[in-house]
N, C-alpha and C positions, 0 to 999 in steps of 0.2 A: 783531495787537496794535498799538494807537497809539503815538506817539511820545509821550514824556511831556513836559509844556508846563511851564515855568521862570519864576520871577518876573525881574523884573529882578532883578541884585544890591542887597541892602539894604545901604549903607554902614552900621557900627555905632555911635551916637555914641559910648555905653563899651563901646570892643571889650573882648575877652574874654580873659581869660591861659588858657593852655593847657599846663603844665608852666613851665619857668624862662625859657624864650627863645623859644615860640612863643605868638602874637596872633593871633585871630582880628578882621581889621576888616569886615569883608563875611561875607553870606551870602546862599544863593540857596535860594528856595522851590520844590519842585516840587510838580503838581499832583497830589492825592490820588487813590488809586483806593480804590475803595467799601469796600475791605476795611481801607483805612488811618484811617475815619471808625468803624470799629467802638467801641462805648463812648461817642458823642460824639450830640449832636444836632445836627442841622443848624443849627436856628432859634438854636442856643447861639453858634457859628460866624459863623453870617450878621450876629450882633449884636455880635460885639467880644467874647463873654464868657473873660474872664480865662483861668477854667480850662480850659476847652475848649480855648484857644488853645495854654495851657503842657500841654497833653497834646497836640496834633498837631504841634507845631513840632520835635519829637525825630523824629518816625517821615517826615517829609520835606525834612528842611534837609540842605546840605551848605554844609561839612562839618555832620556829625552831630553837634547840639548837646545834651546829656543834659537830661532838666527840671529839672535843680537850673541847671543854665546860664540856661536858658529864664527859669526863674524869678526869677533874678539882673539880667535885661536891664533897661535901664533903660528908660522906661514908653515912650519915643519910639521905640525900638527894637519894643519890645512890640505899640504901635499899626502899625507899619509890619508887624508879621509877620499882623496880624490883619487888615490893609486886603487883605492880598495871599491871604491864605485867602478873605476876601470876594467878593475879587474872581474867583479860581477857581471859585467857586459859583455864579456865574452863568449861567444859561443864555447859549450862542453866541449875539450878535447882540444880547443883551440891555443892552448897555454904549451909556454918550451917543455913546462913540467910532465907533460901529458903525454903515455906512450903513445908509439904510431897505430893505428887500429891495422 
């Protein structure tokens, strides 16, 4: 079994209340395994889309954000959880960042 791979941490612009006295400011994304994409399409993913997005952001965030959280985020936040889903989908090597083999 791999090691599961991590976004950086997303600062949150509107972090998150969580009961009376706990904030959520950060959260971190891990990369999905194939079973965690069930229900979703890829190409919905790859492209930013909304819903796609507010349905896999619950089943790989820590802490564990519920989709009514998810769907709460403010759009900056939102963009940021869907940049980093993107970018999990990429094939290895396939990034500007990546030397040429």
């Amino acid at each position: 079994m791999t090691k599961p791979t991590y976004s950086d941490p997303l600062v949150l612009e509107q972090p998150i209340p969580r009961g009376e006295k706990n904030t959520i400011t950060e959260i971190t994304l891990r990369k999905p395994a194939a079973g965690e994409l069930r229900g979703l399409k890829l190409a919905d993913l790859i492209n930013g889309d909304v819903n796609a997005t507010i349905r896999l952001v619950p089943r790989i965030s820590q802490p564990t954000l519920t989709e009514q959280e998810v769907a709460a985020l403010d759009v900056a936040d939102l963009l940021g959880c869907a940049d980093a889903i993107a970018g999990f989908l990429q094939k290895t090597g396939s990034t500007p960042e990546s030397p040429a083999a």
